[in-house]
N, C-alpha and C positions, 0 to 999 in steps of 0.2 A: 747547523750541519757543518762538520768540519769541512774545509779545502781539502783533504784528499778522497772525503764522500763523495764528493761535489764531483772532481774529476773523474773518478772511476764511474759514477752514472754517467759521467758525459760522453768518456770513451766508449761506455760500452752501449748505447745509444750510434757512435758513431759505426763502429762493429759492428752493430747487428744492420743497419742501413745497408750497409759494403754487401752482408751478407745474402739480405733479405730482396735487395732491389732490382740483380741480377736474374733473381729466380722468378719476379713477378713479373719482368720485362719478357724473359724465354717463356711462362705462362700466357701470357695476354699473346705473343706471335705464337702459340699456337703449339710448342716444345711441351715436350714431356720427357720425365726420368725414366729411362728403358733401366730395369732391376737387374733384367737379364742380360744384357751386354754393357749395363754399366754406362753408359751416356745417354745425351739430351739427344731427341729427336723430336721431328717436327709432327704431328699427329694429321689428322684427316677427318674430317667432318662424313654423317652419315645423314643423309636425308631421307624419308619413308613417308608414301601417300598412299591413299587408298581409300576404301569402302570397306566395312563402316566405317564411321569416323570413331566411335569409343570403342574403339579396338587395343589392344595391349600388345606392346609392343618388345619382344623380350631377345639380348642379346647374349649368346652364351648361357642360355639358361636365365637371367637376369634383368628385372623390368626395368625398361628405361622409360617408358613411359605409357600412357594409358589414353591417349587423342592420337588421332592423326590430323594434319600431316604433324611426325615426329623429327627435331631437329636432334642427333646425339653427338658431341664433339666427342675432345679428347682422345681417341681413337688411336691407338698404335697401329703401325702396318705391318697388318696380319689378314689371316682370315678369319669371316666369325659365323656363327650360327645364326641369321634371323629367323627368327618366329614372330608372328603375328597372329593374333589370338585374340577370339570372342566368344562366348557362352551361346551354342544354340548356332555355332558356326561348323564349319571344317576348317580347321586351320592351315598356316600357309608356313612354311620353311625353304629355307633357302640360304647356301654357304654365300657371302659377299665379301670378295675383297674389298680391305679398307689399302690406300697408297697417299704415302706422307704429303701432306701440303696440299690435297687436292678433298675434290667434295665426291663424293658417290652417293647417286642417286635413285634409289628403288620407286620406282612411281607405278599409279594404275593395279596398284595390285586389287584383288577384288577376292573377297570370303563370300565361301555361296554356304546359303544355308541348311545346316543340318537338322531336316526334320522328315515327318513322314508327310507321303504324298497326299494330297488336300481330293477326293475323287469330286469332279467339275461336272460330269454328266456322268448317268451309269446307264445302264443297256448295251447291247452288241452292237459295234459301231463296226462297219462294214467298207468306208471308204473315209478317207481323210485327205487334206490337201490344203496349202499354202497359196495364197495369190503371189505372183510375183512383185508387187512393189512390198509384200511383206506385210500388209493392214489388216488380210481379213483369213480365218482357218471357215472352212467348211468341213462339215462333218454331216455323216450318213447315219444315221440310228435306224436297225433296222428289226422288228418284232413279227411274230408268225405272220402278219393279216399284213401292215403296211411298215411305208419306211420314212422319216422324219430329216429334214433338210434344216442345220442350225448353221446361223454364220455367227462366229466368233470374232469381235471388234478387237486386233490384238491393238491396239493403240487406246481405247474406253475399255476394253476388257468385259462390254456387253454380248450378250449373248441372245441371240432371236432366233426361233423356229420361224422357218421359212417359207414352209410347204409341206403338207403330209401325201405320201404318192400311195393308192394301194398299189403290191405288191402284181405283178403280172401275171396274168394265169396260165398262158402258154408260151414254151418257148418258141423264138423262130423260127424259122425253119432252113432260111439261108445261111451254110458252114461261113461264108465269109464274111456275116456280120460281124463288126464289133461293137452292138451294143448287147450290152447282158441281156438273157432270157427272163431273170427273177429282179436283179440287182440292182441299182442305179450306180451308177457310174458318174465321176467329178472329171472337169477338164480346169485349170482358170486360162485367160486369156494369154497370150506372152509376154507380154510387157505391162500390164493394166489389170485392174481388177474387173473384168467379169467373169460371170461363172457358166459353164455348161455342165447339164445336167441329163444324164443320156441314161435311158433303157429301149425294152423291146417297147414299149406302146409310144412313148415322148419322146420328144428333146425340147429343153429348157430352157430360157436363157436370163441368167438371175444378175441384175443389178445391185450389187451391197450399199447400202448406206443408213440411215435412220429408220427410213422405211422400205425394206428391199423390194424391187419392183421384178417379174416375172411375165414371162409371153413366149406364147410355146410358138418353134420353129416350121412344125409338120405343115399349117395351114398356108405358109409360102410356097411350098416346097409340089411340086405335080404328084405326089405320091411318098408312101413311106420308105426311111432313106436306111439301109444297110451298114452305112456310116456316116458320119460325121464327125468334123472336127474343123479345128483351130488354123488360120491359115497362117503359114510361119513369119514372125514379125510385126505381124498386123493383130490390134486387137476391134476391129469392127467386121471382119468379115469370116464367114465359116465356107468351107466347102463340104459337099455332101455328094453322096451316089445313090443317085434311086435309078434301079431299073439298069443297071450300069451304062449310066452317063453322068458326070460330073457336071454338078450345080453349084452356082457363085453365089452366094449370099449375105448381102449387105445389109448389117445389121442396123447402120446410121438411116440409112434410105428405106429399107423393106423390101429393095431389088432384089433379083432373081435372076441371073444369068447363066444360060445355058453353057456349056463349054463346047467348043468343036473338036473334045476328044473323048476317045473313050476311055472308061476304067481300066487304068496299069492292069497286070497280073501282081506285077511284086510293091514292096511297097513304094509308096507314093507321098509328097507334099506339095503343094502352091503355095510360091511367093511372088509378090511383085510382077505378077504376068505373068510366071514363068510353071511350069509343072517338074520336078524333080521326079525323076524315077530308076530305081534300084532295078536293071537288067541284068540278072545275074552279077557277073565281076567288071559292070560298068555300069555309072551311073551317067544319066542320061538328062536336058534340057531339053521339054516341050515347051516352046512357048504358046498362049493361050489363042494368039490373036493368027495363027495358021502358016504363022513362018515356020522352015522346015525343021525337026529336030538336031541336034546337034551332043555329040558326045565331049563333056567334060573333065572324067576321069574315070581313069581307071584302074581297082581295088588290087591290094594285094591278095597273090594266091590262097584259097579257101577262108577268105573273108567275105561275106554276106549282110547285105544292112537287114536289119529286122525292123528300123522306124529310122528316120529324120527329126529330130529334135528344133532343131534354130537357125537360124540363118543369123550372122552379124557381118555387117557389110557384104564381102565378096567368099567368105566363112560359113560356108555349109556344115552344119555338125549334125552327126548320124550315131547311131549305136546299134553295134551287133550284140546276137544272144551267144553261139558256141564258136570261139570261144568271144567271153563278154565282154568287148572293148567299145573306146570312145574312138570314133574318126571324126575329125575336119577336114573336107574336102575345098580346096580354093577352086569357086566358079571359071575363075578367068586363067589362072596358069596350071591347073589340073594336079596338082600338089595334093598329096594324101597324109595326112599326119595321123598315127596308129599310138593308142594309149592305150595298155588293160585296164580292163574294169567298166565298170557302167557309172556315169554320172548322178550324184545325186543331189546336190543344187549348186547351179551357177550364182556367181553373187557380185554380179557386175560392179554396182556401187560401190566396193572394195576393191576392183581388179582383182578378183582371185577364185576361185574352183574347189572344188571338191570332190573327190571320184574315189571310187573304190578302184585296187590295185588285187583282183581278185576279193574273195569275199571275204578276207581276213586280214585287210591293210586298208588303210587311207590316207591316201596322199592327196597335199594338197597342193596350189600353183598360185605362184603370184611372181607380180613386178615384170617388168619391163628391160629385158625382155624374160619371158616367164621361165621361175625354176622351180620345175616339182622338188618337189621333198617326200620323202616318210613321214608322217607323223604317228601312226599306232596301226601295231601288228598284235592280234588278238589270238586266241585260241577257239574262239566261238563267234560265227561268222559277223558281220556288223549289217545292218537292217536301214539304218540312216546317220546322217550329223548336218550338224546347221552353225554358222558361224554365232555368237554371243553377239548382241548389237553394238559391245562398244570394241567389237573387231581384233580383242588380245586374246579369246579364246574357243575352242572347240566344243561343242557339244557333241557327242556321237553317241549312239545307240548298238547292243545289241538285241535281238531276243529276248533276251532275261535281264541286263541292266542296262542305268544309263551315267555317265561319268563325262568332265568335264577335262581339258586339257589347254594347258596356260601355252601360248603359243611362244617362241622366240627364248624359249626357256630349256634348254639339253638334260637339265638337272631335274627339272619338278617331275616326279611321274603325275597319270593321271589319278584326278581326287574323284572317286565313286561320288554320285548321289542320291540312287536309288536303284531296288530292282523289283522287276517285278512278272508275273506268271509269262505275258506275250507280249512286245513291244513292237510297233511299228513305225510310228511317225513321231519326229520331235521337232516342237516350236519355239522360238525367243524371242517373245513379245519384246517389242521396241523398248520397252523401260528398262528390262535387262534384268528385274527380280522375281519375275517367277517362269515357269519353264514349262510348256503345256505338252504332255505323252500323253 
């Protein structure tokens, strides 16, 4: 090979080094050739996690990859289109700023599936209801002759018939029972799973577990009791009125104690010794053991409790019907706090609420110290909503459909995923993939 072959491969070997090692140096830190302004910039790393995991992961229209979690470099800073997408899903979208030199992270996203609803029991189901730790649905099925008591294992996902009640043959006769004439009626306990189970002839009281155990209340009791119910914060003990006088009933013991008061007119709860009573536009402490009563607070003008919900700590929570609002009354400094709407489940183990804002909003509340928000304004009233278990999104009901809503998110609207003739109640078993209406 001549001497001046020789040198031009060498130079231009040398050349293309000069050329090549600067761009692969600015490549490896992370630079890229902007087209459009004409220099190197530093790009931005995309990261993507979620459910499912063979999910397709598409930017700008464009697959970047097909698993999650997906790592996508190269990134100019811009804004892009994510999608995430699966067969048999509803897919998910969302604009993401990418910003130079740094990582953005979309995490937790979750595709709920797009299919039709699986029917779990059929017949006319008459009452429904959640335990408060969340484990067990109870359900009423109720046919011309009798009515059928199933508890559904949201954690096994089994399901057990209970108890079959026939149906009652006469109504009451006392206007200010509340237990149904025909119907059975669900209570669960406040903080624990047991169940009461209340008509005109029973009251129940249903243990869940592999083998659910049952023992009726009436034979404690001096006589048949015109009400019954849950005492606030306690899951061992019931108070009752037969004959109007209030009766204590210790469900761990089999005790029966008489009270030294008599039945409110308006409504009424027992806690912790104490008797709570709605007098008109003041609510009022009896205590049980014959010390004198004492007024606690007092209601804003033409507010009315129609029931007491909960007691947490010194946190008396009540709900009115017209108009339909939440109050928390403070036992000890007489403080009224006035929310619209009527609660529809508390979900302590998150810090956070859930309440209707009139029958066509839900707002929700959380954090320390707590800030309601808006979350969805409907045109057709809403019925219920339940948090998702892993805590990033809404579940809510109306009437006719039920849709899902990504929490922390201003951009997503809500993703439909089903409708159907009457909806009442909606559950999310612990596992988080299927969704019981």
């Amino acid at each position: 090979m001549p001497l001046w072959l020789r040198r031009i491969i060498y130079l231009s070997f040398i050349a293309l080094f000069l050329l090549v090692a600067p761009i692969l140096a600015l490549y490896s830190m992370g630079y890229r050739y902007h087209w459009g302004k004409h220099r190197f910039e530093r790009t931005g790393l995309l990261v993507v996690d979620g459910e499912p995991r063979d999910a397709t992961v598409r930017l700008d229209g464009v697959v970047q990859d097909t698993r999650l979690p997906a790592r996508i470099g190269g990134l100019g800073e811009n804004e892009y289109t994510l999608r995430i997408e699966r067969e048999w899903f509803h897919p998910w979208e969302q604009r993401v700023g990418i910003t130079s030199g740094r990582t953005t992270s979309v995490s937790s996203v979750r595709l709920f599936r797009d299919a039709q609803p699986t029917l779990a029991l059929a017949g006319t189901i008459t009452h429904a209801a959640v335990s408060a730790d969340q484990r067990w649905f109870a359900i009423i099925r109720s046919t011309e002759s009798f009515e059928e008591l199933w508890l559904w294992g949201l954690e096994t996902g089994a399901r057990t018939l209970v108890l079959r009640l026939p149906l009652a043959d006469a109504p009451t006769t006392d206007r200010n029972s509340s237990l149904s004439p025909l119907h059975s009626s669900l209570s669960w306990s406040p903080r624990n799973a047991t169940l009461l189970v209340r008509n005109a002839t029973d009251a129940l009281v249903v243990s869940p577990g592999r083998t659910p155990t049952t023992r009726s209340i009436l034979r404690l009791l001096p006589g048949r009791p015109t009400m019954i119910a849950w005492e606030l914060s306690d899951d061992r003990t019931l108070i009752a009125d037969v004959g109007h006088r209030l009766f204590r009933v210790n469900l761990t013991t089999g005790r029966v104690v008489a009270l030294a008061l008599p039945t409110p007119e308006g409504p009424f709860a027992l806690a912790r010794g104490t008797l709570f009573v709605a007098d008109g536009g003041r609510i009022l402490a009896r205590p049980t053991d014959s010390q004198p009563q004492k007024l606690i607070a007092t209601l804003p003008e033409q507010t009315a409790v129609a029931r007491f919900t909960d007691l947490r700590g010194t946190q008396l929570d009540a709900e009115t019907n017209e108009p339909a609002q939440l109050l928390t009354i403070g036992t000890t400094d007489g403080n009224v706090r006035t929310r619209s709407g009527f609660g529809l489940r508390w979900t302590t183990e998150r810090d956070g609420a859930l309440w209707h804002g009139g029958a066509f909003e839900l707002w929700a509340e959380s954090g320390t110290p707590a800030q309601p928000r808006l979350l969805v304004r409907r045109e057709v009233p809403l019925v219920d909503a339940v948090w998702h278990p892993e805590g990033r999104h809404v579940i809510f009901a109306s009437e006719r459909d039920v849709a899902v809503l990504e929490l922390g998110s201003s951009t997503h609207p809500a993703t439909p995923l089903a409708t159907f003739d009457h909806v009442r109640v909606v559950v999310a078993p612990p596992d988080g993939n299927t969704i019981l209406i």
